[in-house]
LUMZA-872899 format. One line per 10 residues: number of its first residue (from 1); their letters; for each residue x, y, z of C-alpha. Coordinates in steps of 0.25 Angstrom, whole numbers, plus 2048, in hexadecimal, padded with zeros to 3 digits. Layout:
! LUMZA-872899
NUM	A	X/Y/Z; ...
END
This chain:
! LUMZA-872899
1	XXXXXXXXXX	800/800/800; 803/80F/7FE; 801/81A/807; 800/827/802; 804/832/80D; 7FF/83F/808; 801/84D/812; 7FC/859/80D; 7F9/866/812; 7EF/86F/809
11	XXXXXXXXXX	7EF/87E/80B; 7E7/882/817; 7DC/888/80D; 7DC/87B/804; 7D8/872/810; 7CB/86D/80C; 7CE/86D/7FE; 7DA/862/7FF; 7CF/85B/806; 7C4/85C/7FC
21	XXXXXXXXXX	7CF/859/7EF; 7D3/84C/7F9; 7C3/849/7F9; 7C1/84C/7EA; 7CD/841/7E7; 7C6/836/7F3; 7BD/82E/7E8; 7C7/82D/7DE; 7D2/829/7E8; 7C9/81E/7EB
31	XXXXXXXXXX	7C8/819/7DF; 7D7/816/7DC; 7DB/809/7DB; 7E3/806/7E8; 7E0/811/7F1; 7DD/80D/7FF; 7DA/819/808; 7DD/826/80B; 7DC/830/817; 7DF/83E/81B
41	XXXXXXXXXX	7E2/843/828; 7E6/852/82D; 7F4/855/835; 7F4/856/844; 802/85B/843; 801/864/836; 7F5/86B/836; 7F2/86D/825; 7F6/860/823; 7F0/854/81E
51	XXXXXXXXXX	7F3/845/81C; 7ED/83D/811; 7F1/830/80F; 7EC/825/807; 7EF/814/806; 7F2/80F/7F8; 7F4/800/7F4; 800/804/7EE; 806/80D/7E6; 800/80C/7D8
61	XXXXXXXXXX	7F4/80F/7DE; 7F9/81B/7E2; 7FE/81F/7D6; 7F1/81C/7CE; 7EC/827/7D9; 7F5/830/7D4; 7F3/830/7C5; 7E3/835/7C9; 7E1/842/7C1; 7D7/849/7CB
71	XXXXXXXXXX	7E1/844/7D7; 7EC/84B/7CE; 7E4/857/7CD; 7E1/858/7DC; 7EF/855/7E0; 7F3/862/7D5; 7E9/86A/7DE; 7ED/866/7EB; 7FC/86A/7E8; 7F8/877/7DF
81	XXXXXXXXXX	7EE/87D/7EA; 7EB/874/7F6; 7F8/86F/7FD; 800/877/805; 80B/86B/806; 80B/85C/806; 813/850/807; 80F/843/800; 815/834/803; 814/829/7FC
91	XXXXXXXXXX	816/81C/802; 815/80E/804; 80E/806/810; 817/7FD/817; 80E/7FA/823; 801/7FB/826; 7F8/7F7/833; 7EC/7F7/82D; 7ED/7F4/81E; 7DF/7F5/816
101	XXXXXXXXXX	7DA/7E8/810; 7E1/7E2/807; 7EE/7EA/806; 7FA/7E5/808; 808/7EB/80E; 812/7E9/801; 81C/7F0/803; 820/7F4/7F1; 827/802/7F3; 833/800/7FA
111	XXXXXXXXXX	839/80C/7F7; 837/818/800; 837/826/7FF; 845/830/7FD; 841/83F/800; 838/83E/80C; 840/83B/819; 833/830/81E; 836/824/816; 829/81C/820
121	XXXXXXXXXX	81B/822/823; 814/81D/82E; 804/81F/82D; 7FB/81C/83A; 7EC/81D/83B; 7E6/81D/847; 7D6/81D/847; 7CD/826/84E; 7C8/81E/85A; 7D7/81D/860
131	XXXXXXXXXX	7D3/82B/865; 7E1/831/862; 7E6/83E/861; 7F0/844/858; 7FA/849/861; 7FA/83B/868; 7FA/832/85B; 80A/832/859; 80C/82E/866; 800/824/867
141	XXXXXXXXXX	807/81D/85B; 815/81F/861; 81B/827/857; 827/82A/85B; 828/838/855; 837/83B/85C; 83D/82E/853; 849/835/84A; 841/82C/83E; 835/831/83E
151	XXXXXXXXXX	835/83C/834; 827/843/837; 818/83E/83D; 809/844/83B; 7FD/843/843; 7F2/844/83A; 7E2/843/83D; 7D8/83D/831; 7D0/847/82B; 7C4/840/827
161	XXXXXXXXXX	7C6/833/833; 7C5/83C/840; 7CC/838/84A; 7D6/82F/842; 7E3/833/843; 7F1/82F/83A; 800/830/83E; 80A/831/833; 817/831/835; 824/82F/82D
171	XXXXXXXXXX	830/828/82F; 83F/828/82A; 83F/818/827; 836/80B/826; 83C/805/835; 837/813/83B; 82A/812/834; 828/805/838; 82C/806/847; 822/80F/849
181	XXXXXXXXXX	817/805/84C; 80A/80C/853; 803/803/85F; 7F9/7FC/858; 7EA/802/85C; 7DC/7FD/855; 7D9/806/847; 7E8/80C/846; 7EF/80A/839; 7FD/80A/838
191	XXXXXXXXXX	805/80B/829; 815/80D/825; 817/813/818; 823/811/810; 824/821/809; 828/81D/7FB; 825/82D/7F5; 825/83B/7FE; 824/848/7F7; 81D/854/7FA
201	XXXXXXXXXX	817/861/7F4; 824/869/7F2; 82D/85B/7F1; 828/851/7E7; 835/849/7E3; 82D/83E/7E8; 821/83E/7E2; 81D/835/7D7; 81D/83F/7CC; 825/84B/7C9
211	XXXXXXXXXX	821/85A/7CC; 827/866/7D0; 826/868/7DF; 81E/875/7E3; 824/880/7E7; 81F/887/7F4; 816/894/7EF; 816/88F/7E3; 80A/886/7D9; 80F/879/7D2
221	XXXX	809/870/7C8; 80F/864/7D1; 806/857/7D5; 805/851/7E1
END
């Protein structure tokens, strides 16, 4: 499987209209031959910013999502007058507590990504009856946030699941990832994600197509 990690942050004013492209995209994003899931959830830590992240059987399928026209044209908006900034990885799952049905763990991109300093995400989803707050989350989980390889951590709270609530957190290497092991505890989900791409709006060396990067202040023709 292929996890698509998406963090975004629209322009303050373009809020609800990142929301309403995202929505316009849903029925056909459903429709795409191996596409699993997708969820959106709001920073705790950053206000403005959101996650978006989506499950793929593998990685054609998200190409085939990527070759939609209106998801091309959407994405040309979002970067022309909706986002403020983002940062886009692209991985694959190496782990996963709670797999859907039928998909399996094979491990087909061994490669991992060269620009961005967090070779591993980790991804934990904790549902809404554990009664958790945000603040406490990192240390529920035991997230060692002090450990010299974890490059960064978010706390993010679902936008449309109130209540549910997501840590992400990067990491320097697969044996860091991998010892980070949450206690287990009745609806969480746990995934390790290999990051095979990392690029961002002003640094696409990564991306799978070439464009010129965008230029703070300035307006660019570039795809997401």
């Amino acid at each position: 499987m292929f996890s698509v990690i998406f963090e975004v942050h629209p322009k303050q004013e373009k809020f609800d209209l990142y929301l309403e492209l995202a929505k316009g995209l849903r029925p056909i994003l459903e429709e795409i031959d191996g596409f699993i899931d997708n969820e959106r959830f709001e920073s705790t830590r950053r206000p403005g910013w959101i996650l978006s992240h989506s499950t793929w059987r593998d990685e054609k399928s998200v190409v085939r999502w990527r070759t939609v026209g209106k998801h091309h044209d959407t994405q040309q908006r979002g970067r022309d007058e909706v986002f403020q900034d983002y940062h886009l990885r692209v991985g694959e799952i190496v782990a996963d507590t709670a797999p859907p049905a039928g998909a399996a763990i094979v491990e087909q991109r061994l490669d991992e990504t060269e620009i961005g300093r967090a070779k591993f995400m980790t991804l934990t989803e904790v549902p809404p009856a554990s009664g958790m707050t945000a603040a406490a989350l990192p240390d529920w989980l035991s997230l060692d946030r002090h450990r010299a390889n974890v490059v960064d951590y978010d706390v993010f709270a679902s936008i449309y699941n109130a209540g549910k609530l997501a840590l992400l957190a990067s990491w320097r290497d697969r044996p860091s990832a991998e010892k980070f092991s949450p206690p287990a505890s009745a609806g969480l989900r746990h995934r390790v994600v290999r990051v095979v791409r990392d690029y961002g709006m002003f640094d696409r060396r990564e991306s799978p197509q070439y464009y010129p990067d965008i230029q703070t202040g300035t307006a660019s023709r570039a795809n997401s």
